[in-house]
HTML snippet that shows the backbone in 3Dmol.js (N, CA, C, O; Angstrom):
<script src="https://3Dmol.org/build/3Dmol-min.js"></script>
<div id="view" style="width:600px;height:400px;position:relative"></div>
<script>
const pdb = `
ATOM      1  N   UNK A   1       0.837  -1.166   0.000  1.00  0.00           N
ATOM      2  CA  UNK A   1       0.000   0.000   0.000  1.00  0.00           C
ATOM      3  C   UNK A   1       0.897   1.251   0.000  1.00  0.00           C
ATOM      4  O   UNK A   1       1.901   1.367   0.704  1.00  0.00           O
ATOM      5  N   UNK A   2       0.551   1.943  -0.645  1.00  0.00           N
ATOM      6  CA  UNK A   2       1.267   3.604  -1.040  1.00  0.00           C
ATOM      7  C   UNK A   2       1.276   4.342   0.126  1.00  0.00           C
ATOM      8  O   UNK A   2       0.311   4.200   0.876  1.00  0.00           O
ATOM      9  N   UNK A   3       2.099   5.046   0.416  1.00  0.00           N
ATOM     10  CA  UNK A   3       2.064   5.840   1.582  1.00  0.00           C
ATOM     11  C   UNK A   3       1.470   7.330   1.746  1.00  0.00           C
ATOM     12  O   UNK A   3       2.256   8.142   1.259  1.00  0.00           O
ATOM     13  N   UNK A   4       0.526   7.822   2.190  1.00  0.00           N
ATOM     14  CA  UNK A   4       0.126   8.964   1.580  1.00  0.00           C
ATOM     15  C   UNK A   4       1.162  10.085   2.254  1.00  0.00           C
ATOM     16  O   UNK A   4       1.821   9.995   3.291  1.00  0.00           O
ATOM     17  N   UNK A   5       1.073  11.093   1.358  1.00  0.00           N
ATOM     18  CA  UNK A   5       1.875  12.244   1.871  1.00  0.00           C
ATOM     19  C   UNK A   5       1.152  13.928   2.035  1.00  0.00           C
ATOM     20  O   UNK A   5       1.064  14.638   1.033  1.00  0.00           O
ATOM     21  N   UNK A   6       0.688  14.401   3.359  1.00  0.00           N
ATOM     22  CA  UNK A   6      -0.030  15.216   3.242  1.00  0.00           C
ATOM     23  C   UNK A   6       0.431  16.769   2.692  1.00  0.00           C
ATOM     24  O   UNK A   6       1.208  17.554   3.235  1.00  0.00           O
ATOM     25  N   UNK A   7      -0.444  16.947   1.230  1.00  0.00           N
ATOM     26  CA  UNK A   7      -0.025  18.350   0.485  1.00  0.00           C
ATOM     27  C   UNK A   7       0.726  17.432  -0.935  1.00  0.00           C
ATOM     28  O   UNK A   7       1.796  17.869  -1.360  1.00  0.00           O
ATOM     29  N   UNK A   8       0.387  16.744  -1.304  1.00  0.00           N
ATOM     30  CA  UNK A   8       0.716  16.773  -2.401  1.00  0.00           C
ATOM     31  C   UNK A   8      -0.361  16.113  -3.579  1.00  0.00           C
ATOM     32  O   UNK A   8      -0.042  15.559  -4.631  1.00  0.00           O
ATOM     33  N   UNK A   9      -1.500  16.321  -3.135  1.00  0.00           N
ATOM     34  CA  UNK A   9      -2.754  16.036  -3.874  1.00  0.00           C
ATOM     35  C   UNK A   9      -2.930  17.095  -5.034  1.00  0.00           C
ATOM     36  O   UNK A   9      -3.107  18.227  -4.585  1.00  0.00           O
ATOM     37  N   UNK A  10      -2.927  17.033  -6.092  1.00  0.00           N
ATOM     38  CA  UNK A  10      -2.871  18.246  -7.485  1.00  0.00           C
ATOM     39  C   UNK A  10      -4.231  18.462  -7.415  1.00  0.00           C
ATOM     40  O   UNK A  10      -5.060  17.644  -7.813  1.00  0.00           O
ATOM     41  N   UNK A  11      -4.603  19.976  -6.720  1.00  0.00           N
ATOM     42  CA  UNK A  11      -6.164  20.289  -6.784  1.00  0.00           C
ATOM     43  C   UNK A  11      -6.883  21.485  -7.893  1.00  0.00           C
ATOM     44  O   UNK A  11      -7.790  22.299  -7.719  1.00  0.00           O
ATOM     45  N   UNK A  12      -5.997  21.156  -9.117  1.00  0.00           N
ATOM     46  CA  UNK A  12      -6.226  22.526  -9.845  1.00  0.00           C
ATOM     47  C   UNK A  12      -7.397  22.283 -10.347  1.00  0.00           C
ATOM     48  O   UNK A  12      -8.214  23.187 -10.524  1.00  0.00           O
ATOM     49  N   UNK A  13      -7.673  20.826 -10.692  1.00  0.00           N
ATOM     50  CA  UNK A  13      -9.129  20.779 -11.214  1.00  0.00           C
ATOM     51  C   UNK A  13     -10.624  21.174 -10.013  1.00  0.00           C
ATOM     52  O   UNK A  13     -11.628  21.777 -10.394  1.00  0.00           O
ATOM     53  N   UNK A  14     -10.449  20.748  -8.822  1.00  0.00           N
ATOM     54  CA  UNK A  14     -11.122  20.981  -7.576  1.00  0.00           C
ATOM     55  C   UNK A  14     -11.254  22.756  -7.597  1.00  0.00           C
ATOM     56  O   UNK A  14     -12.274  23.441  -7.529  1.00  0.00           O
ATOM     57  N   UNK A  15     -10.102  23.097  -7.694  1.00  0.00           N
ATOM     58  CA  UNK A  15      -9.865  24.741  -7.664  1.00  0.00           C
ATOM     59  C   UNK A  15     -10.958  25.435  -8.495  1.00  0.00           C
ATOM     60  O   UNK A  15     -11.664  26.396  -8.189  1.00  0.00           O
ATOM     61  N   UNK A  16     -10.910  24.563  -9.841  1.00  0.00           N
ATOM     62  CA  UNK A  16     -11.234  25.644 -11.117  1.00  0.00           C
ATOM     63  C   UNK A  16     -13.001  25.129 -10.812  1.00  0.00           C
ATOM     64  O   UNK A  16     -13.877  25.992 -10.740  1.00  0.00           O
ATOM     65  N   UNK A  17     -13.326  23.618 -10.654  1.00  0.00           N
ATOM     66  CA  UNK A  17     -15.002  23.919 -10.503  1.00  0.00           C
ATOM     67  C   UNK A  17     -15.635  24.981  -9.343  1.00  0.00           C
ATOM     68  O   UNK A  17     -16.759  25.483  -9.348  1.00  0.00           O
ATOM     69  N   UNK A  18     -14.529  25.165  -8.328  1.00  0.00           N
ATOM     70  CA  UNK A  18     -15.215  25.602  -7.355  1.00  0.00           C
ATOM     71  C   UNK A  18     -14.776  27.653  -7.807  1.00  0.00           C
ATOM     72  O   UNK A  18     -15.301  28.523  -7.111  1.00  0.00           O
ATOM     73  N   UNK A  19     -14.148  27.910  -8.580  1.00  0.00           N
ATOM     74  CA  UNK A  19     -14.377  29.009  -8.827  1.00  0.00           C
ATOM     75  C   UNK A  19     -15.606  28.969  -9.657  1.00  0.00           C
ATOM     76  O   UNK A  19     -16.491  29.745  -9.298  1.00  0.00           O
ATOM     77  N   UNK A  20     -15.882  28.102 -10.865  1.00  0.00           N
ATOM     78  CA  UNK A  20     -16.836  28.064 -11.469  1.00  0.00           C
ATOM     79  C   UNK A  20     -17.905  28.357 -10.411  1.00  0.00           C
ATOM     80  O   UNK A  20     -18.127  29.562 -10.298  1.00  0.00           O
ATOM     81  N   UNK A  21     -18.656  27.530  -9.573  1.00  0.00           N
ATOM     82  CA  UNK A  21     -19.415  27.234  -8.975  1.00  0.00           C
ATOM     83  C   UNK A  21     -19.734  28.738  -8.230  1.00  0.00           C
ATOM     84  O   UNK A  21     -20.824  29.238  -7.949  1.00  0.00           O
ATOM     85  N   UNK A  22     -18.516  29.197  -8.047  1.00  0.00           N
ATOM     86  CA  UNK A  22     -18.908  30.595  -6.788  1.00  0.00           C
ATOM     87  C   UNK A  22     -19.092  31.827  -8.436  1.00  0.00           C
ATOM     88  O   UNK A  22     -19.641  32.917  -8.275  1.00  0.00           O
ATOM     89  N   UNK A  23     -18.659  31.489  -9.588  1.00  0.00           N
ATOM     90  CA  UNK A  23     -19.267  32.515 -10.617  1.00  0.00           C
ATOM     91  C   UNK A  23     -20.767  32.201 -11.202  1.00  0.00           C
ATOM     92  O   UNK A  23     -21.285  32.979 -12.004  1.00  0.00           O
ATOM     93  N   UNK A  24     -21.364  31.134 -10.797  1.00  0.00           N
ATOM     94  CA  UNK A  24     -22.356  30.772 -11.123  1.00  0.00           C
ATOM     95  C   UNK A  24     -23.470  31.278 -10.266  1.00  0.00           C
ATOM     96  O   UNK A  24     -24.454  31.911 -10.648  1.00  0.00           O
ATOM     97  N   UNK A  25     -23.066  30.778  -8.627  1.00  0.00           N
ATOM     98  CA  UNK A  25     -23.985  31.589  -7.627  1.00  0.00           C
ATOM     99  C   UNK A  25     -24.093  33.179  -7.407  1.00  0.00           C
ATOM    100  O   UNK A  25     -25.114  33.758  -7.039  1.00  0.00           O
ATOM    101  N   UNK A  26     -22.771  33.822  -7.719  1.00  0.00           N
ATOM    102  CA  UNK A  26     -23.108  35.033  -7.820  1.00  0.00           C
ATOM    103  C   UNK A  26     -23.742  35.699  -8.698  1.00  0.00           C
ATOM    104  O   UNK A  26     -24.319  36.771  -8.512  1.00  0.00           O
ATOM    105  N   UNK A  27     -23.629  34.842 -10.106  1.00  0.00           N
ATOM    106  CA  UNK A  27     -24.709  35.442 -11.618  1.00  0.00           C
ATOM    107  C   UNK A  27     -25.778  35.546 -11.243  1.00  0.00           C
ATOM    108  O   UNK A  27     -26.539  36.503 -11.386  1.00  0.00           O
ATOM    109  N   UNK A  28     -26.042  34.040 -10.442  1.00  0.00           N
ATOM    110  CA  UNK A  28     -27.645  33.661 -10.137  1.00  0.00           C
ATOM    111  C   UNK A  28     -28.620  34.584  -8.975  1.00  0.00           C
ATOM    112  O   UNK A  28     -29.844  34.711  -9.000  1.00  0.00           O
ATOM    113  N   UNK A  29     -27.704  35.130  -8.033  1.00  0.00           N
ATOM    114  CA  UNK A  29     -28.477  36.041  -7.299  1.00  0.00           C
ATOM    115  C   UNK A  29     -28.408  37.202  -7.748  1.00  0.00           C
ATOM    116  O   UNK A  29     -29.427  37.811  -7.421  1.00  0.00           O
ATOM    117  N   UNK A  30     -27.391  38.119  -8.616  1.00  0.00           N
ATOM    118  CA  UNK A  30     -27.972  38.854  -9.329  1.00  0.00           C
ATOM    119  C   UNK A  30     -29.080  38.796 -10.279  1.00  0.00           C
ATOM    120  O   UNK A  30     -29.960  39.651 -10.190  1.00  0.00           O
ATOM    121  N   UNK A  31     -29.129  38.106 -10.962  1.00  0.00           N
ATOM    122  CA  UNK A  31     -30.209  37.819 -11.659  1.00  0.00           C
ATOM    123  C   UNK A  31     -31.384  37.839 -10.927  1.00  0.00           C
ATOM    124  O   UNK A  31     -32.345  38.601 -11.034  1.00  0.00           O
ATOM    125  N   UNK A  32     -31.195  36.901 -10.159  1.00  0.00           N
ATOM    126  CA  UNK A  32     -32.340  37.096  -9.216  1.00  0.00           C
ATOM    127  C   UNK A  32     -32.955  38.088  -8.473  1.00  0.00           C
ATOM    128  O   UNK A  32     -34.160  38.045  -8.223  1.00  0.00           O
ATOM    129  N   UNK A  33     -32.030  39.217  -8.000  1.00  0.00           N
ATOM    130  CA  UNK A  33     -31.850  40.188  -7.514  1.00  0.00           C
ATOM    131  C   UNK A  33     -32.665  41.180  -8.716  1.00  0.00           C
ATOM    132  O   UNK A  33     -33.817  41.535  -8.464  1.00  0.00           O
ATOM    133  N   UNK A  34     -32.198  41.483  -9.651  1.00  0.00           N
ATOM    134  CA  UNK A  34     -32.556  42.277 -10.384  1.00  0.00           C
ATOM    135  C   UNK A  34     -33.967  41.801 -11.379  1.00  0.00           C
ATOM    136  O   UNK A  34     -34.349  42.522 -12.300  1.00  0.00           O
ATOM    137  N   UNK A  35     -34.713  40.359 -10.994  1.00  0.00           N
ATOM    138  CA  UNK A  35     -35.970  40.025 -11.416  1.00  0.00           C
ATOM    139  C   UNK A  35     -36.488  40.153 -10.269  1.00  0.00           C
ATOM    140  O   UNK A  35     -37.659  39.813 -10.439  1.00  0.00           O
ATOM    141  N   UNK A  36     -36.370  40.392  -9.353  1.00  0.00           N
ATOM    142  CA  UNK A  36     -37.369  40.950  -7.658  1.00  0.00           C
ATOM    143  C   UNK A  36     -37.407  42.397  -7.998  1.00  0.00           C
ATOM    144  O   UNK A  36     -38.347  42.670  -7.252  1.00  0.00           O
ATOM    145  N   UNK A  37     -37.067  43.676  -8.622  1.00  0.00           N
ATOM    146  CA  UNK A  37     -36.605  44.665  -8.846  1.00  0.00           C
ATOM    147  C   UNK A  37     -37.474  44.690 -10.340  1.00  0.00           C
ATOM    148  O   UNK A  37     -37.846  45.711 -10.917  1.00  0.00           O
ATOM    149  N   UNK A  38     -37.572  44.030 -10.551  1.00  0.00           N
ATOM    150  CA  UNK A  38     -38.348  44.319 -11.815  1.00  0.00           C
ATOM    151  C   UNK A  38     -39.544  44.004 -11.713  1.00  0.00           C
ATOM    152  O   UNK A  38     -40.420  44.794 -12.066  1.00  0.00           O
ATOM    153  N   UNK A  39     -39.802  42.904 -11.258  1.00  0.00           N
ATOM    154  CA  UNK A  39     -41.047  42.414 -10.484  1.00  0.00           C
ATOM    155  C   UNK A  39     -41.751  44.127  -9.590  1.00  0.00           C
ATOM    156  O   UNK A  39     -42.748  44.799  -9.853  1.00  0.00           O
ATOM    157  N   UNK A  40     -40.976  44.247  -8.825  1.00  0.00           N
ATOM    158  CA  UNK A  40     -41.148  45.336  -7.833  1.00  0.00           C
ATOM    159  C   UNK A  40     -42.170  46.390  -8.596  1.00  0.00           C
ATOM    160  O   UNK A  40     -43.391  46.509  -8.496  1.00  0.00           O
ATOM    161  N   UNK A  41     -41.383  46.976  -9.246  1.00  0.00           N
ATOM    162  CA  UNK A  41     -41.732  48.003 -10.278  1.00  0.00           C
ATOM    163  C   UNK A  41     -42.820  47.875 -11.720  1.00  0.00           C
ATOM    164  O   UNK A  41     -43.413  48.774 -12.317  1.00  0.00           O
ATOM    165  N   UNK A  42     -42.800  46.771 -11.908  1.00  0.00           N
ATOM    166  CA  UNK A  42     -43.536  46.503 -13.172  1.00  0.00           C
ATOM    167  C   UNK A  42     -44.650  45.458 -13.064  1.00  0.00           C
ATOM    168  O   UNK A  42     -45.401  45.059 -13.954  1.00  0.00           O
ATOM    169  N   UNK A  43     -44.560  44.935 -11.167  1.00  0.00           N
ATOM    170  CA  UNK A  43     -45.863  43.852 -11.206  1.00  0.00           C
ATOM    171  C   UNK A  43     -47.233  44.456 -10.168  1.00  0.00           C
ATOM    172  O   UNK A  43     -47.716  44.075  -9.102  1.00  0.00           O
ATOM    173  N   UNK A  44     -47.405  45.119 -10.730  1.00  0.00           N
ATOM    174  CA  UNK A  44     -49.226  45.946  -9.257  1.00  0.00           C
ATOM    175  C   UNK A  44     -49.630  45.826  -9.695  1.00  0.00           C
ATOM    176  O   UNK A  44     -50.825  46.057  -9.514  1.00  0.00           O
TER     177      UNK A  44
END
`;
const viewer = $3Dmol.createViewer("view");
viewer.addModel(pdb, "pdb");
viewer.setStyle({}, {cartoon: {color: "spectrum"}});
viewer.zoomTo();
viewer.render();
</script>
């Protein structure tokens, strides 16, 4: 059995979904943000 060694796990792929992921949630509450805002104004 291999010996593990802590810090040498290559996390660039882990890195890059989880930037994805935090550019996705921030699109999404703007969006969201700015259809409550439109709603606001354009639904009585």
């Amino acid at each position: 059995m291999a010996e593990h060694q802590h810090g040498t796990m290559d996390t660039a792929v882990q890195e890059k979904v989880y930037a994805g992921f935090l550019t996705f949630i921030t699109r999404s509450c703007i969006a969201l943000v700015i259809f409550a805002v439109f709603l606001a104004i354009f639904a009585t």
